[in-house]
N, C-alpha and C positions, 0 to 999 in steps of 0.2 A: 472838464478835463482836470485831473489831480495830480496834482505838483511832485516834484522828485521830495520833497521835504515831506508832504503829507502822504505819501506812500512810503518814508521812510520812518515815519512817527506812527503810524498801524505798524509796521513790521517790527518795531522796536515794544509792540502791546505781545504780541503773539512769540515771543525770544522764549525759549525751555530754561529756565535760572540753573541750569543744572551741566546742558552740553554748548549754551551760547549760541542755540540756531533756533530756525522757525521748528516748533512743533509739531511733533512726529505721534499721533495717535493720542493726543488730549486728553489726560484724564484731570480728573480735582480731586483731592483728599480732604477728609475731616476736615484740615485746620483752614478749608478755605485757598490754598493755593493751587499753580496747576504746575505738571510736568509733562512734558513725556512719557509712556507707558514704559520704553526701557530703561530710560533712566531713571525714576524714581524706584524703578525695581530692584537697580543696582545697592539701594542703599539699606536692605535687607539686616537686620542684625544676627546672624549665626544663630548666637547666645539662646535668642528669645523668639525667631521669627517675625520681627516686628519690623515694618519701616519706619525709618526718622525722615521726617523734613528737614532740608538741608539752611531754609531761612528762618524758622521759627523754632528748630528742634523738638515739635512734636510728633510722639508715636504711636501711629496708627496701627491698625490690621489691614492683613493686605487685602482682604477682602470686602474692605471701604470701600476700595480705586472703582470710580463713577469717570464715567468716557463724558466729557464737554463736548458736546455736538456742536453750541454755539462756535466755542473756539474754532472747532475744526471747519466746522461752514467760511470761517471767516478768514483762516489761514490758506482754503480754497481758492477764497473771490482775492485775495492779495496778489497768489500768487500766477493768479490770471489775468491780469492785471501787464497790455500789453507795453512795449516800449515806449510806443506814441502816446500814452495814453498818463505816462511817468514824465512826459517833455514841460517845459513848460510854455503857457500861451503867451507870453511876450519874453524878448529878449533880455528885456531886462528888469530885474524884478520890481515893482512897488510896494506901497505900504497899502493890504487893502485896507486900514482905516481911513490913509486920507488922500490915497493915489499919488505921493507921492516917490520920488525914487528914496532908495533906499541906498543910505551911506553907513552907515554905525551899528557896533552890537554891543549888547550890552554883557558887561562880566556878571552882575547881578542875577539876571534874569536868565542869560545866555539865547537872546532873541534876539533881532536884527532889526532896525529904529531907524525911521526916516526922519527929518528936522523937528517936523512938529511932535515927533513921539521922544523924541531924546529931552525937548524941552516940556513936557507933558507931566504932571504932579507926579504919575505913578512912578516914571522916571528918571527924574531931574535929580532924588536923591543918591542917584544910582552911578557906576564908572563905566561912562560909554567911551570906548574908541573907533576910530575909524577900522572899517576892516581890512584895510590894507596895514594898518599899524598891529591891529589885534590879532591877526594870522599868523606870523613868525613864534609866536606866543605859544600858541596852543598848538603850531607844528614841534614845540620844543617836547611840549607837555604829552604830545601821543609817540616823538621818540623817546621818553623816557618808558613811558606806558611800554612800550613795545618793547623797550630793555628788558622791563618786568616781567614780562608775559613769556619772552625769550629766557631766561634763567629758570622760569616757570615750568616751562615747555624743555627743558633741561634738564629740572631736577625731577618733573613725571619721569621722561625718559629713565632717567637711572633707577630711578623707583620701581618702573616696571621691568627692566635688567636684572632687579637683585628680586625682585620678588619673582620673574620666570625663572634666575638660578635656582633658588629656594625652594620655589615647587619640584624644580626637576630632582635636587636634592632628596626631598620628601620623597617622591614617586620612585627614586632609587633605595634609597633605605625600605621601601614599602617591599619594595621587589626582592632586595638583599633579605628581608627578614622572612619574606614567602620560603623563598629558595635554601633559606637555612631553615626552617621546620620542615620543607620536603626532607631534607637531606639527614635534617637529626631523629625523625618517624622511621625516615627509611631503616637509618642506622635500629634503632631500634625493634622495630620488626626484624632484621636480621638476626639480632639477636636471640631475640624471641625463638625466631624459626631453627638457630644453629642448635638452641638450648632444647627446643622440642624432639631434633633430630637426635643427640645425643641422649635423651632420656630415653626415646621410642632405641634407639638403637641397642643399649643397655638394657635395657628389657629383654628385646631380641637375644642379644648374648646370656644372658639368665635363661632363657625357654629356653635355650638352647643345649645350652649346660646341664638344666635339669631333665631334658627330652635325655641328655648321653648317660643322666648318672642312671633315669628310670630304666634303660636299656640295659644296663649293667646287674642291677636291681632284680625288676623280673627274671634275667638270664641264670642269675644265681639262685634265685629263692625257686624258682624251676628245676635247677638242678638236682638241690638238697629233696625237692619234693620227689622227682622220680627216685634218690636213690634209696629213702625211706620208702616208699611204696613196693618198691622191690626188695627189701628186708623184709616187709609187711608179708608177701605173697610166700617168701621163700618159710618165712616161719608157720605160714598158715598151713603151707604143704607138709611139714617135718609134722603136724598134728595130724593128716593123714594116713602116715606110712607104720608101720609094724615097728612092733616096739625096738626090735634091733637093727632097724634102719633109722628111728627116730634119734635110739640112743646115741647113734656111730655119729660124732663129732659136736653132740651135744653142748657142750661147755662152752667148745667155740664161738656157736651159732650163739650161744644166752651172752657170753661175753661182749658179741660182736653188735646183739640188740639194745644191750646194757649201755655199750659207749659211745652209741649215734648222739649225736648234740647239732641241734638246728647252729649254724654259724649265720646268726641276722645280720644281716648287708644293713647299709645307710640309707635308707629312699632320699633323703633330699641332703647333703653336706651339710655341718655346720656353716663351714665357709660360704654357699651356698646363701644358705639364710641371712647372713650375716650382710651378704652384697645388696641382697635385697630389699632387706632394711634400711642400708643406707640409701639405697634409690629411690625410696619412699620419703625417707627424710629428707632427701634433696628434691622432692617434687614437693613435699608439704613446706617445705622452707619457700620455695618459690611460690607457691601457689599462695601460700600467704602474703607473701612482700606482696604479690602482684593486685591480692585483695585488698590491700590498705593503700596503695596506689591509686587503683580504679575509685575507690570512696574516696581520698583525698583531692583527685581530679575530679570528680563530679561534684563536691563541695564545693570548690573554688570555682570550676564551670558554672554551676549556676548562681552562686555570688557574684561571680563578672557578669555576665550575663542579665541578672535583675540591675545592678550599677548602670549597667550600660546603657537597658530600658529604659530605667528611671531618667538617665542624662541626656536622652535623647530628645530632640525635638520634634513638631508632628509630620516634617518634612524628614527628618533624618530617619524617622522611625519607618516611615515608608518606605524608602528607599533602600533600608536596611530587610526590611519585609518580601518586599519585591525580590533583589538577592538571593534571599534564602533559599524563595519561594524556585525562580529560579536552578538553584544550584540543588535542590533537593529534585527535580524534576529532572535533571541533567546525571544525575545520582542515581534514579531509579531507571533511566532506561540504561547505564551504560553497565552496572551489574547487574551479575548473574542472578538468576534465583537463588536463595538458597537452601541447599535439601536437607540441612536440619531440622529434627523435627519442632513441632511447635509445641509452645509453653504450654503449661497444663493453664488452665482457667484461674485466675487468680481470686486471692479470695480479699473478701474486707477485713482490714486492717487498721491501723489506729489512723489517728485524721489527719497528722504529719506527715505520711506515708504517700505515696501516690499510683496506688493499686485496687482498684473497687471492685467493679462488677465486671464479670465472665460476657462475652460476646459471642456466643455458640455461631459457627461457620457450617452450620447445615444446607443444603442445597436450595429448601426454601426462603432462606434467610436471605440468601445470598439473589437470589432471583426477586424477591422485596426490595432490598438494597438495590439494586443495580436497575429498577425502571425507574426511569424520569421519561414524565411528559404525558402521561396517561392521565386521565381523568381518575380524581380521586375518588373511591369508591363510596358508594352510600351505603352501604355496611359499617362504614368507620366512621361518618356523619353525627357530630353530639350538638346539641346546645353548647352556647359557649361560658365557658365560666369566668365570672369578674373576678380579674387580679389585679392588684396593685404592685407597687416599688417599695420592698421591705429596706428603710432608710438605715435603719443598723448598719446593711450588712454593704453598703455604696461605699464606696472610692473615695477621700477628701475631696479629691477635682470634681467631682460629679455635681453638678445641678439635679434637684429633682424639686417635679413642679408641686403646687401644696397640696394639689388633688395625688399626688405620686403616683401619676399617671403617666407622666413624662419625664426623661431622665437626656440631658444632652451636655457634651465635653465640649464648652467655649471656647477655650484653650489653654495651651500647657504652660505650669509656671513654667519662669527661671529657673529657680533653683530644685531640688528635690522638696518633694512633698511632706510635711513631717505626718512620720509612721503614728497612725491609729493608737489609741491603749486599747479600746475596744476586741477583744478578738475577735468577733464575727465580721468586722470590718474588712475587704480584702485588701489589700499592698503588696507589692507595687503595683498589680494589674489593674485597669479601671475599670472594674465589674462591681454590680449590683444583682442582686438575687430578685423573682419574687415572690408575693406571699400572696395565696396561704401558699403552703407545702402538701403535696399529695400523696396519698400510700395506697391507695386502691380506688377500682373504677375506672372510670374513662373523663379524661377532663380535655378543654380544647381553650387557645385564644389567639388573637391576631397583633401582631406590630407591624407599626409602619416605620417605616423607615425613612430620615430627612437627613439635609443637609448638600455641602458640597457635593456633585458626582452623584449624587444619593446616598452619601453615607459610608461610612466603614466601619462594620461591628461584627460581633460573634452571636449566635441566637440560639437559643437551644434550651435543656435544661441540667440542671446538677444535682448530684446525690446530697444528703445532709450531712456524710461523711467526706465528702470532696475539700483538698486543702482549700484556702483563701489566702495564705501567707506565702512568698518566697516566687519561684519562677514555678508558674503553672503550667501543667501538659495539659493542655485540652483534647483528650482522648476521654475514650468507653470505658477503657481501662484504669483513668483516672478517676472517672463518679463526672463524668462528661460527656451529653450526646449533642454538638451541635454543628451549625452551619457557621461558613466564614461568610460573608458578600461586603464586598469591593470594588465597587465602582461596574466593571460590565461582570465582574468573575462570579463567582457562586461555586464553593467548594464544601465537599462532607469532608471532617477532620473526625480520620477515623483511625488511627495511628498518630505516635508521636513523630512529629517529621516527614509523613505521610498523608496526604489530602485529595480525594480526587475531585476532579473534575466534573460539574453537572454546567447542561448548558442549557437550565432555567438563571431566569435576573428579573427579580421585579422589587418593589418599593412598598411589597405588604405580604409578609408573611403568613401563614398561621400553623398555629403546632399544635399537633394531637398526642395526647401519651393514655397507654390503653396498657392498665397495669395488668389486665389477665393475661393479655396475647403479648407482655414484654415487647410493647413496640415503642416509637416516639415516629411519629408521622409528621414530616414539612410540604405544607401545598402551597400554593401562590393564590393568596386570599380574595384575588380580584378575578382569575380565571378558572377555580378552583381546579387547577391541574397538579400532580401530583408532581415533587420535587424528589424526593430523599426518604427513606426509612431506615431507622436503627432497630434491629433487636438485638433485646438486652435484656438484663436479670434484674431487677433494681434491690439494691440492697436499701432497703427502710426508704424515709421517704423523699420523694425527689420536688424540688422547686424549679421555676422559672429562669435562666441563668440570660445574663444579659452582658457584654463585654465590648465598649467604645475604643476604638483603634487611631482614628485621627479627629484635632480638632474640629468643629463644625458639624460633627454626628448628633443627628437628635433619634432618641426612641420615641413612640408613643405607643403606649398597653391599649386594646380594644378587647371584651368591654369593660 
């Protein structure tokens, strides 16, 4: 039977250093300690994503945390452990060393000593008292303790007061600053729209104007025409008639041919033109403001935007992804189509630029594109060609293995990453290219994909004209044909902002790119079923594009 002391000296082994109770879900990190699963989780650093131990201050990853089974077997049998079983088997305690009763404890040792152990060498050099003298003692010592712990429990409390204010503060300012960019957009598109109605409206008054003046115009120059046609007719007849019918009023009639004068009307007012000019001028003065607007916002948009990247950590950065991913989804179903027509094919342009290759929308294209799930045809079937990880052209962060066969993101500094001199290097994105580069023919290879979840990356391939510098769009239209996958998702990013959904996911890809038939073919290298197909134009020649999303992503190139 075990004692209320030795049932209370196991429970005092099994305590969470962190919340002061038995252990709730055991695990041990690195440095050898153990906690609680939720509270050592609590102690997260923002900054870095790293946990700190709370006793030794070392910083782990969080995905060290190893479950102690022992512990938790043993926090079981404790706490099974019934009331009878906590009693003890005599009334009154003895020493089991030497059965006898027990009188004294000792301050040294803080253990309880029957005669022959108080005088006993281990000790005799020790300050035993009785326990009835040494209890007032140590009841003084646990109300003070309990002072402590009371001001303690006091100044949490207010701590967590000001820091729920401060949140709510924050989450108000969040809100306040929402609702002031609805309202200064809004403001703004009104504008917009007042200034389009008065320019369209002003036009309208000009057509207007000139529809009254042309009315005027034609009425007049009609006029003059019949009455010279009818001098025309009249003189043609007086060359018919006998000469002293011809003669009879002669001079008048030559007179009266003599001083016919065309009177030319105005087709369009000076004034007119004048209006029109300035309405022009007043759309070319806006239409310009608004053009050095749009580029100064798309400047600074995507300078915040890369900042923001680059600041983020590999949990912010998802969660930030998620969002978008989200809000872009909640975007496209709740507008319209729209019936504008569509861009002409863009052409390639310099490597800064983010404009490549034409994406023809022909019906067979589109009916390619849009099967998943089909067995990939043996018509498109090649050898596969060995490629490696062109290290040039990798991310600082990136690991790649010495065979540069493998390429995986361990994790994100602290701080920003210092930017490459290299230019083939890309930043901020963590992408690597690879090599060789292809320009004709048919070439094929497979990756696997590792890590947490299986992984978070982009797969696909890129033009040799595709930016590496600044905030990437990973579109067609960039010199980009690839795949997102994410955990169970799997999306073709085939617009900027724009991704659809395909409901293949697997852990090994393989890509085909067939430079006659302008495709890039994704199938799932373990059930050869077909994923996704791009057609595209390629402008020169295309590589392997490879882009890591969260830490713990690993690639590997096969073969």
């Amino acid at each position: 039977m075990a004692s209320p002391q030795f049932v209370s000296n196991l429970q005092e082994e099994v305590i969470c250093p962190i919340c002061i109770d038995i252990l709730q879900d055991a695990v041990t990190i690195d440095c050898g300690h153990s906690f609680c699963l939720s509270c050592i989780s609590w102690t997260q650093d923002p900054s870095d994503g790293l946990l700190k131990c709370p006793l030794c201050k070392k910083s782990v990853r969080k995905d060290t945390l190893r479950p102690n089974w022992l512990l938790m077997n043993l926090v079981e049998k404790i706490q099974a452990m019934s009331p009878l079983e906590a009693q003890p088997e005599r009334e009154e305690p003895r020493c089991q060393k030497h059965q006898e009763k027990i009188h004294y404890f000792c301050e040294h040792d803080g253990k309880f000593l029957c005669t022959v152990c108080r005088d006993s060498q281990d000790h005799k050099s020790h300050k035993a008292n009785l326990i009835e003298e040494a209890a007032p003692k140590y009841q003084g010592l646990i109300q003070l303790q309990l002072k402590d712990l009371q001001q303690k429990e006091k100044m949490i409390v207010e701590v967590k007061a000001q820091g729920e204010r401060k949140i709510d503060v924050f989450k108000a300012q969040v809100e306040h600053e929402k609702q002031r960019i609805i309202r200064e957009f809004k403001h703004l598109r009104q504008v917009l729209e007042e200034e389009e109605k008065f320019l369209l409206l002003r036009l309208d008054w000009l057509a207007q104007e000139g529809e009254n003046g042309g009315h005027f115009f034609g009425t007049s120059t009609e006029a003059q025409l019949n009455s010279l046609n009818r001098l025309v007719d009249f003189l043609k007849a007086k060359q018919q008639m006998s000469p002293r019918e011809m003669l009879s009023g002669i001079k008048v009639v030559l007179y009266r041919s003599r001083g016919f004068q065309f009177l030319q009307p105005t087709a369009v007012s000076p004034d007119l033109e004048k209006k029109l000019s300035e309405a022009k001028s007043r759309h070319d003065s806006i239409t310009e403001t608004l053009k050095k607007f749009r580029d100064n916002l798309q400047a600074d948009g995507k300078k915040d935007k890369s900042r923001i990247s680059r600041g983020m950590s590999g949990d912010l950065m998802k969660s930030w992804i998620l969002l978008e991913n989200n809000n872009s989804k909640l975007n496209k179903t709740s507008k319209p189509e729209s019936t504008s027509p569509a861009p002409p094919p863009a052409l390639l342009q310099a490597r800064n630029r983010m404009s490549f290759a034409e994406v023809p929308q022909s019906p067979a294209s589109s009916e390619n594109s849009g099967s998943a799930g089909s067995a990939w045809g043996e018509e498109l079937k090649v050898a596969p060609t060995p490629v490696t990880l062109d290290a040039a052209s990798a991310h600082p962060d990136l690991v790649l293995s010495p065979d540069l066969k493998t390429v995986a993101l361990d994790f994100v500094p602290p701080g920003d990453s210092e930017e490459p001199a290299h230019p083939e290097c890309f930043y901020p994105f963590r992408c690597v290219l690879g090599s060789p580069g292809f320009s004709s023919g048919r070439q094929a290879w497979e990756v696997e994909l590792g890590g947490a979840g299986g992984g978070a990356c982009v797969v696909g391939v890129a033009s040799e004209h595709a930016a590496r510098r600044g905030f990437l769009a990973v579109e067609p239209r960039a010199g980009f044909w690839a795949l997102r996958i994410a955990g169970p998702e799997c999306q073709a990013l085939i617009e900027a902002n724009t991704r659809e959904e395909l409901p293949a996911r697997t852990n090994r890809v393989g890509v085909c790119v067939d430079h006659e038939r302008g495709e890039v073919v994704f199938y799932d290298a373990i059930t050869s079923q077909h994923i996704y197909t791009f057609q595209a134009c390629f402008p020169g020649r295309i590589f392997p594009f490879f882009r890591l999303l969260f830490p713990g992503t690993k690639i590997t190139l096969s073969p």
